[in-house]
N, C-alpha and C positions, 0 to 999 in steps of 0.2 A: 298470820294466815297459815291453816294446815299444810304440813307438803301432801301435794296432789298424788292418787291415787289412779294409776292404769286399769280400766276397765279390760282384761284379760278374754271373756268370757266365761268363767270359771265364779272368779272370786267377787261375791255380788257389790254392786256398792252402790246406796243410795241415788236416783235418780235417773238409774239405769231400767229402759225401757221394755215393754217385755216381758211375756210370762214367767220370767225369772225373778222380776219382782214381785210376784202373787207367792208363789212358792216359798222365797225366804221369807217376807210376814208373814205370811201364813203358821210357819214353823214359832214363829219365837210369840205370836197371839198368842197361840194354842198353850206354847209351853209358860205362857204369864201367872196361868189360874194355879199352877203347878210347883210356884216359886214364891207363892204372897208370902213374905216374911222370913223367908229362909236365905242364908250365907250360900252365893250360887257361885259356882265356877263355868265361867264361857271359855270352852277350849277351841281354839284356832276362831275369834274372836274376831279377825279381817279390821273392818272400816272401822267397825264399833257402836254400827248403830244396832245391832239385836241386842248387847251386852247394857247399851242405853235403854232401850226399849224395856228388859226386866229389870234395870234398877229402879224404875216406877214404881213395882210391887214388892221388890227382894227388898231383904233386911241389909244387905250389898252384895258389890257382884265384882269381880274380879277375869276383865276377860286376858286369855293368857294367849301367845298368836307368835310361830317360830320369825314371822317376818317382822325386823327389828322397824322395816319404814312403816308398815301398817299399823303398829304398836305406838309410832309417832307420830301417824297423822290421828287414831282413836283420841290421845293424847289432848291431843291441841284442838279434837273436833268438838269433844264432851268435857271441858275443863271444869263443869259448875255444877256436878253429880258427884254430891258429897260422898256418897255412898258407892261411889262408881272408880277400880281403878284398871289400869291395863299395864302387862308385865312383858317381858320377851321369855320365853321357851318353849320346848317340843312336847307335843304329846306324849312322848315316849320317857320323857324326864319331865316333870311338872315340878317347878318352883315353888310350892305349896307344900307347908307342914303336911304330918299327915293327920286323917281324919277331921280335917279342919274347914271341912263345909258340908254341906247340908243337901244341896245340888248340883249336879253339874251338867250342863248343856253341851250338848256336841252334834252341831247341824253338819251334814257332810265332810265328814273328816276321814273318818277312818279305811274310803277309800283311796283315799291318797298316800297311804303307807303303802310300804312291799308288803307280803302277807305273814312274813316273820317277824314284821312290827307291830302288826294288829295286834296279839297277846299282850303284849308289854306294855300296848295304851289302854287296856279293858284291866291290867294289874294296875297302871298306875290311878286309874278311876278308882280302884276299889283302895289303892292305898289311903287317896286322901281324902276318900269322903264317909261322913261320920255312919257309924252302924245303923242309924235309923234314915239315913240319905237314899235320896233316889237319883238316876241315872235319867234323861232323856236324850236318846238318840236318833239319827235320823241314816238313810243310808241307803243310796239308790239301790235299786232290783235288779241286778243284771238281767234276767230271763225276757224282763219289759223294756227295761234303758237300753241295755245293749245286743241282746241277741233276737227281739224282737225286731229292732228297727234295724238292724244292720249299722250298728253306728257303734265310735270307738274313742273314745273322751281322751285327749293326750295328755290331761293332766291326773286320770286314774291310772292308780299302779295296780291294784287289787279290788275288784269290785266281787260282791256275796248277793247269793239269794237269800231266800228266804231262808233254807235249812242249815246254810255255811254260817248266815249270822246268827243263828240262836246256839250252832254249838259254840262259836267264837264268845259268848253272853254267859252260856252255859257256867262255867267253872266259878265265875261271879258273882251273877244275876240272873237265879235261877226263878227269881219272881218277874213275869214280865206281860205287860198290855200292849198289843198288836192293835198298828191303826196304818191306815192305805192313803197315801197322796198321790195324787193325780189333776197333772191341770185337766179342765173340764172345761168344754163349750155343748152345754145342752141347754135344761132349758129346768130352773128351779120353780116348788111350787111348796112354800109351806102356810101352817097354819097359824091365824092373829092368836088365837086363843092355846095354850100349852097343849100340847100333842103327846103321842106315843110312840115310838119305833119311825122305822124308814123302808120307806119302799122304792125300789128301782126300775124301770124300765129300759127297753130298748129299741131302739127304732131304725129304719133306715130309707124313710123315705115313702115307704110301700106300706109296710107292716110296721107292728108296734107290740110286743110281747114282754111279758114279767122276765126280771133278766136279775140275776147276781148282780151285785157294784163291781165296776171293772178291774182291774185284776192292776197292785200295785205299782207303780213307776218310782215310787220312794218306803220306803217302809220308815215310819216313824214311832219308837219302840220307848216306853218305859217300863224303867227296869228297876228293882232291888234286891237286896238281898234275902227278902223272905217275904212273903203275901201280907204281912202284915205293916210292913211300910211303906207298900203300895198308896198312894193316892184316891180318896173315894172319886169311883168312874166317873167321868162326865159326860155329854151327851155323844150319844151316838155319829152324830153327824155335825163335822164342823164345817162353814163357808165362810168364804173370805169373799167381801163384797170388793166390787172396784170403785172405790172411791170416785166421783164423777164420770164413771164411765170411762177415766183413761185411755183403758186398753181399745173398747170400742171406738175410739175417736179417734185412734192411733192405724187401727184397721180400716175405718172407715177413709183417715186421709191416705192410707198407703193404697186401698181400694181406687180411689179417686185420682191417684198420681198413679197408678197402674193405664186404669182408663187415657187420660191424660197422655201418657206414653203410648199407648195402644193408638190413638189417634193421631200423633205427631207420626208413629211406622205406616200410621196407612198414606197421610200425604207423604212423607218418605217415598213410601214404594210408589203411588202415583205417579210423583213427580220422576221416579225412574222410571217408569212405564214410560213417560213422555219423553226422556231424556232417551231411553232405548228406542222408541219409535222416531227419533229425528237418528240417532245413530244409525237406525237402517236405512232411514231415508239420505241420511250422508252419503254412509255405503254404496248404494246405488246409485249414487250422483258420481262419486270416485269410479264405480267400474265403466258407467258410460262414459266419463272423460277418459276411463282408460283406456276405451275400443274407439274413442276420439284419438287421443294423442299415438294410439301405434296405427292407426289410418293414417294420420298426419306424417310420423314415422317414416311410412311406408313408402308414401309419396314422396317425401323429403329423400328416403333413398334412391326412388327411384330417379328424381331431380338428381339427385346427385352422381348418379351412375351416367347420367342423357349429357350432363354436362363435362364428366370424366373423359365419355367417347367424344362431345364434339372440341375439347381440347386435345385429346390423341389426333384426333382428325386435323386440326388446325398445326401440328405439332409436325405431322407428316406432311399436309402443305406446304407448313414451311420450310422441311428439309427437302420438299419437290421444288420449291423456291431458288433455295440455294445453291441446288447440286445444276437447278436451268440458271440461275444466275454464273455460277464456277464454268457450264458449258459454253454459253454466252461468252464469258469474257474466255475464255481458253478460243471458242471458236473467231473472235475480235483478233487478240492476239496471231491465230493462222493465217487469218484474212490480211493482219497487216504485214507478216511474213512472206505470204505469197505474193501482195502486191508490192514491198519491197526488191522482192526475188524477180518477181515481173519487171521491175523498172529495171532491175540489175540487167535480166535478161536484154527487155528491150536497148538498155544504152550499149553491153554489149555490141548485138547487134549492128545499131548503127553503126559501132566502132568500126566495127567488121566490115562494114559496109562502105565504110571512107577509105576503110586499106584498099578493100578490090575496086573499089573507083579511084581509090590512087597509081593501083598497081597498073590499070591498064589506060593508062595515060601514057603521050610519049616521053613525058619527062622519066618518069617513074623505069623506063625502056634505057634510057641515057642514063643515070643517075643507078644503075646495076650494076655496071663492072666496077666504076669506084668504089661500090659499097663493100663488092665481094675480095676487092684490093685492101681495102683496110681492115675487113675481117680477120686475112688472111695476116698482114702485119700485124693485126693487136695479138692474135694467138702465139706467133714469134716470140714476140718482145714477151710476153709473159710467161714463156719455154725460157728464155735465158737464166 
């Protein structure tokens, strides 16, 4: 099995979809009528299916391509094109004797050198191809490729107009035939029976007027060393049909998965529309529970402020409580003090009471002078 080939963008390769495929057949059709029976050189050579494509009609073809994997997947892709080989080198050095083919091909190359290498790949074309050999080359426009469209290829290092490539040809191939490619979507109309010349129009929808052919996106140039080894012209206009309609079938399904997508964004966005219309309907369920729960809040404060005071309140009873319970027993306490004091008092009293009922008794009358007798001797006895 070949080793496989990275579709870049750049570097075309069989089965890749896309006006890029009309363009590179296009290029190596056209240059087929160009090469029946001649020793052809394909420089920068890629896949290898253009270099296969002209060994159909060449006497052989030799494609030459700096990329050693591309040269090995050509290799393994076309192994049974007797006629057919593929080599490793650069443009700027070509591994070929000199003067030793007849033709050489070179589809978009020579923009991909810096512009101090262009020279030295138009000397080595002219080294090694035989004095009666022609040159077919191909080679975007800048003015249409890149400075019309605003667009900047990162794999060109030097791209030429029109005037930069004919002096670049100049010092070589000073014999040379101009021809304009351009993908095209209009609208062809020729005739069953052999025709003359070509005419172009243009239109836009509105209006439809006689118009020049549209101004080059590739210029596709053969060249030789002198008008006499020029190739007889061939016809004016060349088309490259799409095989089954392809490309249209290609346009038409990406048309159809556009639609497709276009429809899936609209229920998309519907279903956000409804998904936004409950989100505000949420919304407003959240702000009215919100003017619910700080009502609730509010209340719950105020409960709770009603219930703070009737606990102060209950808090002060009880220390009204306590200070009447503490006066209570303090005033228990005086009451059973005064009524002890009272009893004191009263038995006192009687006391008192038995003396002066004793005193005035006649005993109590007799029973004096003994008393004040022994008063008087206990005081004695205790002077001693």
């Amino acid at each position: 099995m070949p080793p496989s080939l990275e579709f870049t963008g750049e570097r075309f390769i069989p089965g890749t979809e896309g006006e890029i495929a009309h363009e590179h057949w296009h290029r190596y059709v056209f240059a087929q009528r160009h090469v029946a029976g001649r020793r052809v050189l394909d420089v920068a050579s890629g896949e290898g299916y253009g270099s296969a494509l002209l060994a159909e009609v060449a006497d052989a073809v030799t494609g030459v391509d700096i990329d050693g994997q591309a040269v090995a997947h050509a290799r393994a892709t076309y192994p049974d094109r007797t006629n057919l080989a593929f080599v490793e080198g650069s443009a700027t050095a070509l591994p070929i004797p000199d003067a030793s083919v007849d033709a050489i091909i070179s589809f978009e190359t020579v923009e991909h050198l810096p512009a101090a290498d262009q020279p030295r790949m138009i000397a080595e074309f002219a080294r090694v191809l035989a004095p009666h050999g022609i040159l077919v080359l191909s080679s975007p426009n800048r003015t249409e490729y890149s400075d019309a469209r605003n667009y900047s290829n990162p794999f060109h290092l030097h791209e030429l107009d029109r005037d930069e490539l004919a002096r670049l040809l100049d010092p070589a191939f000073a014999a040379r035939r101009w021809y304009r490619q351009r993908r095209y979507l209009g609208s062809a109309l020729w005739a069953e029976e052999q025709g003359e010349g070509v005419e172009t129009f243009s239109a836009d929808g509105h209006t439809a007027q006689v118009a020049d052919p549209p101004a080059a996106l590739y210029f596709v140039v053969i060249a030789a060393r002198n008008q006499a080894s020029l190739p007889v012209a061939g016809p004016r206009l060349s088309l490259l049909a799409d095989r089954d309609d392809r490309e249209w079938k290609r346009i038409d399904a990406q048309a159809r998965e556009v639609l497709r997508q276009d429809a899936l964004v609209k229920e998309r966005d519907q279903a956000l529309d409804r998904q936004t219309a409950h989100i505000h309907h949420l919304e407003t369920l959240v702000v009215q529970h919100g003017r619910v729960i700080a009502e609730r809040d509010a209340q719950l404060a105020a409960s709770v402020m009603a219930r703070e005071a009737v606990e102060r309140e209950r808090e002060v009873a009880r220390g009204d409580a306590a200070r009447a319970s503490d006066e209570a027993s303090q005033f228990r306490e005086k009451a059973a003090a005064l009524d002890a004091e009272r009893d004191r008092l009263e038995r006192a009293i009687h006391a008192q009471e038995r003396i002066i009922a004793y005193r005035q008794s006649a005993r109590w009358w007799v029973k004096l002078p003994w008393l004040r007798v022994r008063l008087w001797w206990h005081r004695i006895s205790n002077s001693r």
